[in-house]
N, C-alpha and C positions, 0 to 999 in steps of 0.2 A: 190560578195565580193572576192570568188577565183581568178574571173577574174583580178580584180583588183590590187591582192596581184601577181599575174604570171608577170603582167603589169608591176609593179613597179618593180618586181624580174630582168626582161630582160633589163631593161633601166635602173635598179644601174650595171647591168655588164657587159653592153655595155659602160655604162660612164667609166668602170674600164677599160676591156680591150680596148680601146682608149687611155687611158690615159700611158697604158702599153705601147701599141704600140710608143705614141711619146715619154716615157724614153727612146726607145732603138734608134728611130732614132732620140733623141738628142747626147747618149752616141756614137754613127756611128758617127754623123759629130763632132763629139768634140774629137774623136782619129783621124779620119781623117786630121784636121786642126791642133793638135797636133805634128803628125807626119808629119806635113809639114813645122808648123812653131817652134816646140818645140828648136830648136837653140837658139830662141828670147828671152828663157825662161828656163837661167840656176842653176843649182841647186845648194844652197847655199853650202859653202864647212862645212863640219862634224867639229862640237863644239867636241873639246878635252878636256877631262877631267881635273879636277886642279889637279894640281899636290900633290900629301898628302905628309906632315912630316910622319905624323901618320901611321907606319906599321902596326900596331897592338896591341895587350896588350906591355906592358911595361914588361921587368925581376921579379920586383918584382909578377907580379901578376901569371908568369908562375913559381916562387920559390913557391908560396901560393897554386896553384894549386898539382903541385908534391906534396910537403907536405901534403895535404888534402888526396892526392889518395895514400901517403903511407900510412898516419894510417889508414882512410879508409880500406885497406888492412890487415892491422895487426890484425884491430877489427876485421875482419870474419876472420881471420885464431885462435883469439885467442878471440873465444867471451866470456870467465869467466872473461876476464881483464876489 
């Protein structure tokens, strides 16, 4: 039964490394042929962003913020109020 389990041990990892071996000489001739014919095969040009109205918050909401962060403020300088 050892024998057998060694058996099938050596022949799942000779199916692996085989299978290893032809990803790398697929990835070989596929930069090869690449670099030969990549001219044929050019790269679409870069999607630009939409253009936003939208800067950011709006005045009112950075008037509401000040505000919050003065009394904020005032409460710990003046916590019996």
């Amino acid at each position: 039964m050892l024998q057998e389990g060694l058996e099938l041990m050596g022949i799942g990892m000779g199916v692996v490394f085989a299978f290893l071996i032809l990803l790398v000489l697929c990835l070989q001739l596929s930069t090869k042929f690449f670099a030969k014919f990549g001219h044929l095969f050019p790269d679409p040009p870069p999607e630009e962003p939409p253009e936003s109205e939208d800067t950011g918050p709006g005045p009112e909401i950075a008037i509401a913020v000040a505000a919050a962060t003065r009394r904020r403020a005032q409460a710990l300088r003046n916590p019996s109020s």
